[in-house]
N, C-alpha and C positions, 0 to 999 in steps of 0.2 A: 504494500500500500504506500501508495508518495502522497505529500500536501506539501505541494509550492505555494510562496516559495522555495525553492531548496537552496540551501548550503552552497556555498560560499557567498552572503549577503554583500548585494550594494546598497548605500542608502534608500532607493528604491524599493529594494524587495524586500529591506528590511523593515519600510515604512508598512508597506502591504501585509508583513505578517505581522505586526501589530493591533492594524486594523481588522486581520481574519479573527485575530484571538479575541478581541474587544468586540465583536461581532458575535461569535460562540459564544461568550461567558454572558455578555447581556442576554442571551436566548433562556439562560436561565435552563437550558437543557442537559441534567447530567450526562446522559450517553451522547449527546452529540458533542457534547467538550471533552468528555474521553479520547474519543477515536484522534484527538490533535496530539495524542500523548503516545508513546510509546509504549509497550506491553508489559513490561520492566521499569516503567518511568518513575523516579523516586523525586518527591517532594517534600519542603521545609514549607510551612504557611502556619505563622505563627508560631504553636506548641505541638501542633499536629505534623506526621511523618506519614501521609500516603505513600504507598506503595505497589505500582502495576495500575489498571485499568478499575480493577474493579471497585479496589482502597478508593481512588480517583470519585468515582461514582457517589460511594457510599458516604464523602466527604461532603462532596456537592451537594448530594439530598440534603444534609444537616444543615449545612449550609444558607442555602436557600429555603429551607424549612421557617428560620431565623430569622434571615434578612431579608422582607419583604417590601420590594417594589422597590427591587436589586436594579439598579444604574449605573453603569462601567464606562469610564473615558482613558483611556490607555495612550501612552505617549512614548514617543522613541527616545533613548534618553543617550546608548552608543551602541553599537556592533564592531563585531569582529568577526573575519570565517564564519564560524558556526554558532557565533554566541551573540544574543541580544540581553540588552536593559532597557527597561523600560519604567515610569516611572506611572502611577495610575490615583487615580480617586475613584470612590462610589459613593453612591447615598443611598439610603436605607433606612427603615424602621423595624421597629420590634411589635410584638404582636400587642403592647401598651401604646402603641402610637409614639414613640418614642425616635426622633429621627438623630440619622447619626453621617455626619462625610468620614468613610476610611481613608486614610493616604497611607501609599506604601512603594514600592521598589521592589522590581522582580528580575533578575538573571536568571537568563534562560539557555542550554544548550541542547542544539537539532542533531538530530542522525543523517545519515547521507540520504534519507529519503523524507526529510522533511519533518518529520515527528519529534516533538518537544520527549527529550529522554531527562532534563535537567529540571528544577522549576525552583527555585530559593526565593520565597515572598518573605519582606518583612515590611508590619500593619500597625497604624495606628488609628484606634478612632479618636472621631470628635461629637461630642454632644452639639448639635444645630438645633436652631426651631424650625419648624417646616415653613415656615417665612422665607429663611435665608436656603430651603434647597436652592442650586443651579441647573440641576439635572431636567429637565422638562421634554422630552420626547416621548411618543406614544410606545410602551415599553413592545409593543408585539412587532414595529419594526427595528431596523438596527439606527443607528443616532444619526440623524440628518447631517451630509455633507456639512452644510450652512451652520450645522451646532460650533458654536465657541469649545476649541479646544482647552485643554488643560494650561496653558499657554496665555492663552487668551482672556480666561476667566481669572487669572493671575492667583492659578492655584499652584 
């Protein structure tokens, strides 16, 4: 199975699979953000150590069990060969209506056919009132070209 882009990233492709991944995880679909991962894919996210496809999955349900009316902006931050960072925010509440922006940092490394086999997230929340979310996209499709990136909204 491949998911370009593949390995060896130019700023271009590297830009693109940023956007693929930000695209998946906003779907909010555990098996469909699986299949970007490796079969063996070991991950650091938080205090949590998924491991392989299915850990992956099992992570994601909790996950987004949790964090409801999950919003992902995902940012190129550098590459190399095989390795990207990126730097991301979401917004989010808890089942108290309680809204929250995470900000975090993630190094990433691909296999020669494309599949994230690395994933090192580290997350911080922030307490918001749902005033100040920035996130406002219809969450069923992916975040409008026109959205203000991470960048943009001077986060």
């Amino acid at each position: 199975m491949s998911r370009p882009p593949l390995p060896p990233f130019t700023r271009e492709t590297a830009v693109q699979k940023v956007r693929l991944a930000e695209d998946g995880w906003n779907s909010c679909d555990p098996e469909r953000v699986a299949l970007a991962y490796t079969e063996d894919s070991l991950w650091r996210n938080r205090a949590e150590f998924p491991r392989g496809r299915a850990q992956i999955v099992e992570f994601l349900k909790r996950k987004w069990a949790r964090e409801l009316d999950y919003r992902l902006i995902k940012e190129l931050w550098a590459f190399a060969d095989n390795r990207i960072a990126v730097r991301f925010a979401y917004e989010w509440h808890d089942d108290a209506r309680n809204w929250f922006r995470s900000y975090g940092n993630e190094n990433w490394e691909f296999d020669e056919h494309g599949l994230m086999r690395l994933r090192f997230a580290s997350i911080n929340d922030l307490p918001i009132r749902e005033a100040d979310r920035k996130f406002h996209w219809d969450r069923s499709k992916p975040r409008p070209i026109e959205h203000p990136s991470l960048s943009d909204l001077g986060l």
